[in-house]
C-alpha positions as CSV (number, residue, x, y, z in Angstrom):
1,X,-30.3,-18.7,-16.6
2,X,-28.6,-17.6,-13.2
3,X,-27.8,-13.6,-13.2
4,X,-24.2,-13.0,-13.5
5,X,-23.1,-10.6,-10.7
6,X,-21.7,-6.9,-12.0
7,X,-18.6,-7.5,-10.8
8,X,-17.9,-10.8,-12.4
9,X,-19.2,-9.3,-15.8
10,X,-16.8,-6.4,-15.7
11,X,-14.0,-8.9,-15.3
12,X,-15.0,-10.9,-18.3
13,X,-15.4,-8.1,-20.6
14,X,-12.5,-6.3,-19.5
15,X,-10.2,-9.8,-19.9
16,X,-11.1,-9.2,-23.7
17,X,-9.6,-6.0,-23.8
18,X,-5.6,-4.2,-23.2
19,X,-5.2,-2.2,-20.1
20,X,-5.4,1.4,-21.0
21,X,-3.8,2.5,-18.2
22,X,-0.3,3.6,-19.1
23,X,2.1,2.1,-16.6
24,X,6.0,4.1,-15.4
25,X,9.2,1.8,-15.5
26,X,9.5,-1.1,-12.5
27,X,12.4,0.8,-10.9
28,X,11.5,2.3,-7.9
29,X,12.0,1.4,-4.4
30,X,9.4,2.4,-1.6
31,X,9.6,2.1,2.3
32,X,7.0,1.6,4.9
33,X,6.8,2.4,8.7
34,X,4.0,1.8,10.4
35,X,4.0,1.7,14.2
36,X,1.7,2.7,17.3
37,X,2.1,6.5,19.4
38,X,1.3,7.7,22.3
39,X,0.4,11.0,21.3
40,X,0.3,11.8,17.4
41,X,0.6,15.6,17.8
42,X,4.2,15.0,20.2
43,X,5.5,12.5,17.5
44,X,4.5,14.6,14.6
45,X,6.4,17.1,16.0
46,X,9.7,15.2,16.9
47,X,9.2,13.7,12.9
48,X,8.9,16.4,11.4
49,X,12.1,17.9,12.6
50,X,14.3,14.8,10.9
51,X,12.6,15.4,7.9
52,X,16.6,17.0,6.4
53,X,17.5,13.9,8.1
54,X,15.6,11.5,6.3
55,X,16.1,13.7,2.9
56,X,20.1,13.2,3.6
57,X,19.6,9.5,3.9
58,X,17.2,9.3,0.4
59,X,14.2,8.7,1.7
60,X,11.3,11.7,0.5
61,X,8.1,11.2,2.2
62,X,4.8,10.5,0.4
63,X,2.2,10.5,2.8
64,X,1.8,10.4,6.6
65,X,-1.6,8.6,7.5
66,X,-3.6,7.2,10.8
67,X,-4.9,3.8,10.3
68,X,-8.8,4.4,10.4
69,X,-9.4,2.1,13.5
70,X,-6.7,3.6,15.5
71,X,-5.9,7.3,15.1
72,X,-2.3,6.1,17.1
73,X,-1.6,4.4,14.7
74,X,0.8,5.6,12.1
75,X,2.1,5.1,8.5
76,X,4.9,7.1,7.0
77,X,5.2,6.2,3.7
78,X,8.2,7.0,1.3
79,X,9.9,6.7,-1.9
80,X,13.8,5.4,-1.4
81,X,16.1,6.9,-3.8
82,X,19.2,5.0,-1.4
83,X,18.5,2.2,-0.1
84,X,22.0,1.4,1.5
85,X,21.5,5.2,3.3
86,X,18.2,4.6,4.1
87,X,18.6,1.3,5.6
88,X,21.9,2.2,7.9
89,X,19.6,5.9,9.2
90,X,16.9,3.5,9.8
91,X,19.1,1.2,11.9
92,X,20.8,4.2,13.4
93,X,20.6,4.5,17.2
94,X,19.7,8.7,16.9
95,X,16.7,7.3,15.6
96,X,15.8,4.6,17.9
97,X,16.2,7.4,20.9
98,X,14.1,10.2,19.0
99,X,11.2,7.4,18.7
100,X,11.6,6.9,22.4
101,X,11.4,10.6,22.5
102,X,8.5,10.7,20.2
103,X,6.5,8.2,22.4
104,X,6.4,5.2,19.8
105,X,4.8,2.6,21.4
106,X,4.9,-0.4,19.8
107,X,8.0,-2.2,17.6
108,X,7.8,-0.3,14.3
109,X,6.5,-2.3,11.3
110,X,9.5,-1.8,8.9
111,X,8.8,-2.5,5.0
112,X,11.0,-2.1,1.7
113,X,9.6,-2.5,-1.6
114,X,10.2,-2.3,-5.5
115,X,7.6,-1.0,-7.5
116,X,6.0,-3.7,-10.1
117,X,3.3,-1.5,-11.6
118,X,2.9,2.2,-11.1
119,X,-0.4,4.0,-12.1
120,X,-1.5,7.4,-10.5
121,X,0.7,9.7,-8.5
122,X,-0.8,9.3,-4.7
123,X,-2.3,12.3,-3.7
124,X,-1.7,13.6,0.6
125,X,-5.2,14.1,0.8
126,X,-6.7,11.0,-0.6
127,X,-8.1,8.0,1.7
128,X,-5.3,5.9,1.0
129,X,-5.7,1.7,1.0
130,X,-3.5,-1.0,1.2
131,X,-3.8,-4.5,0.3
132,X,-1.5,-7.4,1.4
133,X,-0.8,-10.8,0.8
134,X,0.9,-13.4,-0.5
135,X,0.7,-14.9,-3.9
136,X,2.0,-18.7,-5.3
137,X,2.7,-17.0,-9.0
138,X,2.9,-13.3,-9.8
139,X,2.8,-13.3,-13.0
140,X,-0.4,-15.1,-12.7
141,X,-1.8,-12.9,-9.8
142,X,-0.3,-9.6,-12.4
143,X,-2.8,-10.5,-15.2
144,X,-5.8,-11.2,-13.0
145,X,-5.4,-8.0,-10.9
146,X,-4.5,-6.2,-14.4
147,X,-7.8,-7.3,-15.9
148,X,-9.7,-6.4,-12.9
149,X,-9.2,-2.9,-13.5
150,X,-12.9,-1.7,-14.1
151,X,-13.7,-3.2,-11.5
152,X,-12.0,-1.5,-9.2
153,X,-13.1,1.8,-10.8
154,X,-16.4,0.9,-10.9
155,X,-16.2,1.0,-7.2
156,X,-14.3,4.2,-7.2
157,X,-11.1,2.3,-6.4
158,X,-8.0,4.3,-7.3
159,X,-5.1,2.5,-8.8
160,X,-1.7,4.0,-7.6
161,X,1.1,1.3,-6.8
162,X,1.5,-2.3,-6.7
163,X,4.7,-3.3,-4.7
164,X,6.7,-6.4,-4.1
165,X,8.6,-6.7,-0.5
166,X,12.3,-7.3,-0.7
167,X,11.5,-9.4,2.0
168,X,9.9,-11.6,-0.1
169,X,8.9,-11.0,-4.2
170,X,5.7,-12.8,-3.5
171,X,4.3,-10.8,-0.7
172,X,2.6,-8.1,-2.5
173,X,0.8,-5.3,-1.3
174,X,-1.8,-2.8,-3.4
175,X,-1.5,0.5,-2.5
176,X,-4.5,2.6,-3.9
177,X,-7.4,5.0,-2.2
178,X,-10.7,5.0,-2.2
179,X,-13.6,7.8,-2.4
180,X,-14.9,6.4,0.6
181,X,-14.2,3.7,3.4
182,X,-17.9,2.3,3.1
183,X,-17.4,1.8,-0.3
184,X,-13.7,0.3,0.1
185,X,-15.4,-2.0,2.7
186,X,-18.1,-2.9,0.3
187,X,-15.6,-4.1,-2.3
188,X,-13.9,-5.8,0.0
189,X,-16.4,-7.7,1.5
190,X,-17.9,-8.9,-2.2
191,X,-18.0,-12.5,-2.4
192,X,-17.0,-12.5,-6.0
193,X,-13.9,-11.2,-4.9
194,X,-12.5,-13.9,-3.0
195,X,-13.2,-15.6,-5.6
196,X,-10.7,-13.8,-8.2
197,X,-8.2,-14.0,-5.5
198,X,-8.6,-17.7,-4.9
199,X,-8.4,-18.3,-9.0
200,X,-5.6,-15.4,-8.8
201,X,-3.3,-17.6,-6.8
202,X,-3.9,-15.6,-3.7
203,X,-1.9,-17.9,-0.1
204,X,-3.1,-15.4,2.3
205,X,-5.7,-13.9,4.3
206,X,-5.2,-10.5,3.1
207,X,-4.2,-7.7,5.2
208,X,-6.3,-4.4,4.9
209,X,-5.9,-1.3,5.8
210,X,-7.4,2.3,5.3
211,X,-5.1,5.3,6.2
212,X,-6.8,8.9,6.5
């Protein structure tokens, strides 16, 4: 008799039982820029001094993150409590010129979402992860990734959000952080895994990330 994998026996055992992880109300809206600098510490400073701007327009930030492969590479990521503010201050031409100012370098990667399922509160400090792709069903993806929970804390995976774009309900991205990017990578790279994504109704290569 072959040797079932840990990862896949989690999963089976923890398809038999609820989710104990209590879950907040679908209602919240989150936005995500992510876009290449010429100098972090110049645009940090130029950011920073919007920040009553962005407050005015609804937008609170959560976290401000380098990717891990390219320290100019950045990710500000907030929660929207307007999004018809947000979206005309993010269109605004006072803040196209302050990112010229700031020494953005690349066209900034603009992303709204609604919340699906909410876990954790992200913490600044944490090694934050992202997951995205595309899914054919997500209600069918939802119960897969919901009964893969103890699997991802067996590999020290935090759960925090899981968010649809408003772009598109069927582009989802995992938001979560990790203990370490070794063992993030680790997970990742588990063949089992693309596996549960394949039977999960997964339509994409997914795109990771890792934000410190």
């Amino acid at each position: 008799m072959k040797t079932i994998s840990k990862i896949t026996t989690i999963i089976v055992l923890s398809m038999l039982i609820l989710t104990a992880c209590a879950q907040k109300p679908n209602t919240n809206y989150y936005l995500s820029i992510s876009h290449e600098v010429s100098d972090y510490d110049s645009w940090k400073n130029i950011f920073d001094k919007f920040n009553n701007d962005r407050v005015e327009a609804g937008i609170v930030d959560l976290f401000v993150k380098k990717n891990i492969n390219n320290t100019n590479s950045v990710t500000v990521f907030s929660k929207v409590k307007d999004l018809d503010k947000s979206k005309a201050f993010m269109s605004s031409a006072i803040l196209q010129e302050a990112m010229k100012k700031a020494g953005v370098v690349s066209a900034p990667e603009i992303v709204y979402y609604k919340s699906a399922l909410e876990y954790e509160e992200i913490h600044s400090a944490s090694l934050v992860t992202t997951i995205t792709h595309s899914v054919a069903d997500f209600t069918a993806w939802k119960a897969t990734y919901e009964s893969a929970q103890e699997v991802r804390k067996y590999a020290e995976i935090v759960d925090h959000l899981v968010l649809r774009s408003l772009s598109g309900e069927n582009v989802i991205t995992v938001l979560g952080s990790a203990t370490s990017a070794a063992k993030f990578n680790e997970f990742m790279s588990n063949p089992d895994l693309k596996d549960i994504m394949e039977k999960a109704g997964v339509t994409s290569k997914p795109k990771v990330d890792i934000l410190l």
